[in-house]
C-alpha positions in Angstrom: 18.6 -8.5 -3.5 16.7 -6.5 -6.0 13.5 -7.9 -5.3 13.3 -6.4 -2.0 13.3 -2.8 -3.9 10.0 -3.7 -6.4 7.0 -2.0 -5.2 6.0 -5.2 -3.4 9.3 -6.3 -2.4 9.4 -3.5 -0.3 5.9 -4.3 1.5 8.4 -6.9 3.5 10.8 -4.0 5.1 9.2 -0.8 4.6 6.2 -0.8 7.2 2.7 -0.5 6.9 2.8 3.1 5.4 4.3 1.5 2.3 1.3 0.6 -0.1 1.5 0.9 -3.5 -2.2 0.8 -5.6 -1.9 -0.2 -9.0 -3.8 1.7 -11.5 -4.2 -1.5 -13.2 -4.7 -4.3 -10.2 -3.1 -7.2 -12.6 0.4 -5.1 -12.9 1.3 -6.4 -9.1 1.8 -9.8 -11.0 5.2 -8.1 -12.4 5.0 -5.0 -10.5 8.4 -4.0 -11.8 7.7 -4.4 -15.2 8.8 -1.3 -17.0 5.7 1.0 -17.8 3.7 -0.1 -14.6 2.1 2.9 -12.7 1.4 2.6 -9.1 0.7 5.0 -6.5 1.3 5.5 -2.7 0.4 7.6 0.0 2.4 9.2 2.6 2.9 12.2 5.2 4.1 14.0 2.0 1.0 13.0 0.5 -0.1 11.4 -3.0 2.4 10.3 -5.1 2.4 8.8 -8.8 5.2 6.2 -9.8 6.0 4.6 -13.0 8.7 1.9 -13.4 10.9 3.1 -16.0 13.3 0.2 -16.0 14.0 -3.2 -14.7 17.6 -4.9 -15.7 19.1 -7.4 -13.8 21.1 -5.4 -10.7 18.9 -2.0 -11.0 15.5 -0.5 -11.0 14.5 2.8 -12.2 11.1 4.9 -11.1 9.7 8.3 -12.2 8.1 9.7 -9.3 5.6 12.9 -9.0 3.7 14.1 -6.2 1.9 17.0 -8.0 2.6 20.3 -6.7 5.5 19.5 -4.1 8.1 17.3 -6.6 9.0 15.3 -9.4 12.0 13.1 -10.3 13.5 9.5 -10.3 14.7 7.5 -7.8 17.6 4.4 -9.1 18.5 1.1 -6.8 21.7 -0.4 -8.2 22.3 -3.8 -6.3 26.2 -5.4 -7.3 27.5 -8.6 -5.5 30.6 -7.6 -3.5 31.2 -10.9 -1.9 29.2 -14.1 -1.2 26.1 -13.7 0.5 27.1 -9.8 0.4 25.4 -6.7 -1.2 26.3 -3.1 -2.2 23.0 -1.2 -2.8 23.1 2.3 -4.3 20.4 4.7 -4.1 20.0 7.6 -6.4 17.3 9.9 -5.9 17.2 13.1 -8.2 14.6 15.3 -7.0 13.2 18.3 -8.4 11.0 20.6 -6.3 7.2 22.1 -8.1 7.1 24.8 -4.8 7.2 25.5 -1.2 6.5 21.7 -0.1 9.1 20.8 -2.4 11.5 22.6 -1.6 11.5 21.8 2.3 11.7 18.1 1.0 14.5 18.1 -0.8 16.2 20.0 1.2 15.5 17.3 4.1 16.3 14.4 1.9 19.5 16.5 1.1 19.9 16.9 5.2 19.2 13.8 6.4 19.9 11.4 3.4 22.4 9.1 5.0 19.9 8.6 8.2 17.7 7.8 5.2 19.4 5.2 3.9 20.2 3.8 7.3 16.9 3.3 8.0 16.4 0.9 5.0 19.8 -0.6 6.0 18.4 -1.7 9.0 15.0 -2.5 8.0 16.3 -4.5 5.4 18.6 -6.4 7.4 16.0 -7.2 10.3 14.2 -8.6 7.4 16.1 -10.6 6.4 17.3 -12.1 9.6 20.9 -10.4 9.5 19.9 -7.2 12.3 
C-alpha cells in the first residue's frame, strides 16, 4: 500500500493536477528516497517537497509553499487484516501569512472530506470502489 503514497505512486489516484518535478530528473528512479526534492503545483500554488523518510509502513515529507506554509505531512500504512489497510495521515501545518492561515484553517475544516477523497480515489484505483 505504501507505494501508492510516493510522489509517483500517487500519479495513479491523485488526478492530473498531481505532478511532481524533480529537481534532479534521475531521483523519480527512487522518488521516495530520503533527501529527494520534488516540486508541484497546485490552486495553492508552488510548493517544495523533500522526502524526509522512507521505512517500511511510513513516509515522511517536508513541505513549503513560500509565503502561505510550511510543515510535514506523515502516511503510516499497518496491515489490519488480509488484503486490508489502515492508512494514517498526519499533516502538521504551519501557516507563513494570510494564504496560510485560510489553508490551514480549511484543512482543519474539511480534513475528513479530505481524506475521503483519497479513500475513494484510492479504492477506484485499485478496483475495490
Amino acid at each position: 500500500m505504501l507505494p501508492l503514497f510516493t510522489p509517483e505512486g500517487e500519479r495513479s489516484w491523485a488526478g492530473s493536477s498531481w505532478d511532481p518535478v524533480y529537481a534532479l530528473p534521475e531521483s523519480a528512479e527512487d522518488d521516495s528516497a530520503p533527501g529527494t526534492v520534488f516540486t508541484t503545483e497546485s490552486d495553492g500554488g508552488a510548493a517544495t517537497w523533500v522526502v524526509l523518510e522512507r521505512l517500511d509502513d511510513r513516509v515522511r515529507y517536508a513541505r513549503v509553499a513560500p509565503g502561505r506554509i510550511a510543515g510535514t505531512v506523515e502516511v503510516r500504512c499497518r496491515e489490519t487484516a488480509p488484503g486490508e489497510t489502515e492508512v494514517t495521515v498526519t499533516y502538521d501545518v504551519t501557516s507563513l501569512g494570510p494564504d496560510g492561515r485560510a489553508f490551514v484553517e480549511e484543512l482543519s475544516d474539511r480534513y475528513d472530506a479530505f481524506l475521503e477523497h483519497w479513500r475513494e480515489a484510492i479504492l477506484a484505483t485499485l478496483g475495490g470502489g
